[in-house]
C-alpha positions as CSV (number, residue, x, y, z in Angstrom):
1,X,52.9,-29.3,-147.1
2,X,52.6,-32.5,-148.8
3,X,54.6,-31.5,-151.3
4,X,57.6,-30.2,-149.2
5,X,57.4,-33.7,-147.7
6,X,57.7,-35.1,-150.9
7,X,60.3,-32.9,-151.9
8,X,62.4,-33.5,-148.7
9,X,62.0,-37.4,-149.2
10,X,63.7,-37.0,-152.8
11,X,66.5,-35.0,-151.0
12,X,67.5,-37.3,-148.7
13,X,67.3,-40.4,-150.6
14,X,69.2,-38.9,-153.6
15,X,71.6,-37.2,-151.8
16,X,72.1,-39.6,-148.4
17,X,71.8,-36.3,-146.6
18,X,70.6,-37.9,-143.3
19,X,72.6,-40.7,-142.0
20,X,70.7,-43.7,-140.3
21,X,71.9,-42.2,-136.6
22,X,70.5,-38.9,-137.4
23,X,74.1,-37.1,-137.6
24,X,75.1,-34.8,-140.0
25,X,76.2,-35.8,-143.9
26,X,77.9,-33.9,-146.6
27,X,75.2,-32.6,-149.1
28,X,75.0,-30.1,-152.2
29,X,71.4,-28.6,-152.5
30,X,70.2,-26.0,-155.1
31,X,67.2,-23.7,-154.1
32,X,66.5,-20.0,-153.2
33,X,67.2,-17.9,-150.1
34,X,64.3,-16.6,-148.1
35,X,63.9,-15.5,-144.8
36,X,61.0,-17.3,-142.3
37,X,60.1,-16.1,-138.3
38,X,63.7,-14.5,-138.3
39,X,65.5,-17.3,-139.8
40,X,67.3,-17.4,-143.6
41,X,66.0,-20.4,-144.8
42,X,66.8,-22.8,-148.8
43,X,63.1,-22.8,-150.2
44,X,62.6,-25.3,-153.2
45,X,63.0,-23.7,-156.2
46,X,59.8,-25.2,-157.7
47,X,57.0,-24.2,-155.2
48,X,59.3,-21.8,-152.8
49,X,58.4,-24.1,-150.1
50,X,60.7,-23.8,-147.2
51,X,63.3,-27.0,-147.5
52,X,66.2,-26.7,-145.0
53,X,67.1,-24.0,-142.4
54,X,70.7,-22.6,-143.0
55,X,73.2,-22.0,-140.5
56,X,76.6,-20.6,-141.6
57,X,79.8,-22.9,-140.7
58,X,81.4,-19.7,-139.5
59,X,80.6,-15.7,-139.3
60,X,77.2,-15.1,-138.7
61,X,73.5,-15.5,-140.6
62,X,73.3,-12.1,-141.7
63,X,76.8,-11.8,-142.8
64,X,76.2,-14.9,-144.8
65,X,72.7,-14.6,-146.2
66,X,70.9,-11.7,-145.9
67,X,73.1,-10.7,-149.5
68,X,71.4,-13.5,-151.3
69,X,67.7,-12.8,-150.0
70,X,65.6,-13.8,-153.4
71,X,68.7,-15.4,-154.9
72,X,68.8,-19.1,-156.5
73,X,72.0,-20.6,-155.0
74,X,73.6,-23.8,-154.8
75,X,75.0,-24.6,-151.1
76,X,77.2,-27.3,-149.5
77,X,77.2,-27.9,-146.2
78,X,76.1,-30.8,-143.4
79,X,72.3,-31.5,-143.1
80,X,71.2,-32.9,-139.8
81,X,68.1,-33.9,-138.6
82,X,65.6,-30.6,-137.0
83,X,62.1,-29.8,-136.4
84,X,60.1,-28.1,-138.1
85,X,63.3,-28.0,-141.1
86,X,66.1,-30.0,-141.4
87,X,69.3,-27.9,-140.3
88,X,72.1,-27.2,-143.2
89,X,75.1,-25.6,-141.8
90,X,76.5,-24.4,-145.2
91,X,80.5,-24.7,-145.9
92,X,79.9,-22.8,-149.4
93,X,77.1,-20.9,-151.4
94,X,77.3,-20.1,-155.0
95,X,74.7,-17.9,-156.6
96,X,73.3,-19.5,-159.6
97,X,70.6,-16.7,-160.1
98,X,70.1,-13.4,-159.1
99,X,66.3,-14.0,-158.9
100,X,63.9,-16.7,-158.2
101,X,60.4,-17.5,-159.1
102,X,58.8,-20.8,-158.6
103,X,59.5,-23.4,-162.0
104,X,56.0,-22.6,-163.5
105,X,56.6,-18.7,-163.3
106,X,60.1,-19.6,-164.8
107,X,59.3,-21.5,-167.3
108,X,58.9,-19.6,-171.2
109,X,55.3,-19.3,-172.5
């Protein structure tokens, strides 16, 4: 947990991706789609930890993320302020990977 903490805090100040009142800011994340209690969520693609719950900008969830379950994807979209995960309603998604493993597991031997 720690970590995703960590992880979150490196985020947001490298990105600005919360403003100072809490409302939403332009942001570009990389990470990998997974789904959590019913929700498709941007996991880090280090530790897998769950980063940011996605909403779509338009269509539904399903429509826009269920095809990229276990995909490594880089999204754009507004992140705003949630609990437990900070919300990213996503304008855009490219894949960058058609799989994902945490960095050590990626990493050559």
């Amino acid at each position: 947990m720690r970590e995703l903490l960590v992880f979150l805090m490196i985020i947001a100040g490298a990105t600005g991706c919360l403003g100072q009142s809490g409302k939403a800011v332009k942001t570009s994340l990389t990470g990998c789609v997974d789904e959590h209690d019913g929700e498709y969520v941007l996991t880090s693609d280090k530790d897998l930890q769950p980063a940011a719950r996605l909403r779509p900008a338009a269509g539904s969830a399903e429509d826009n993320f269920a095809r990229h379950l276990g995909e490594k994807v880089t999204v754009q979209g507004r992140m705003a302020d949630g609990q437990p995960l900070p919300i990213l309603t996503v304008d855009s998604l490219k894949t960058v990977s058609h799989t994902c493993a945490p960095a050590s597991e990626a990493e050559p031997r």
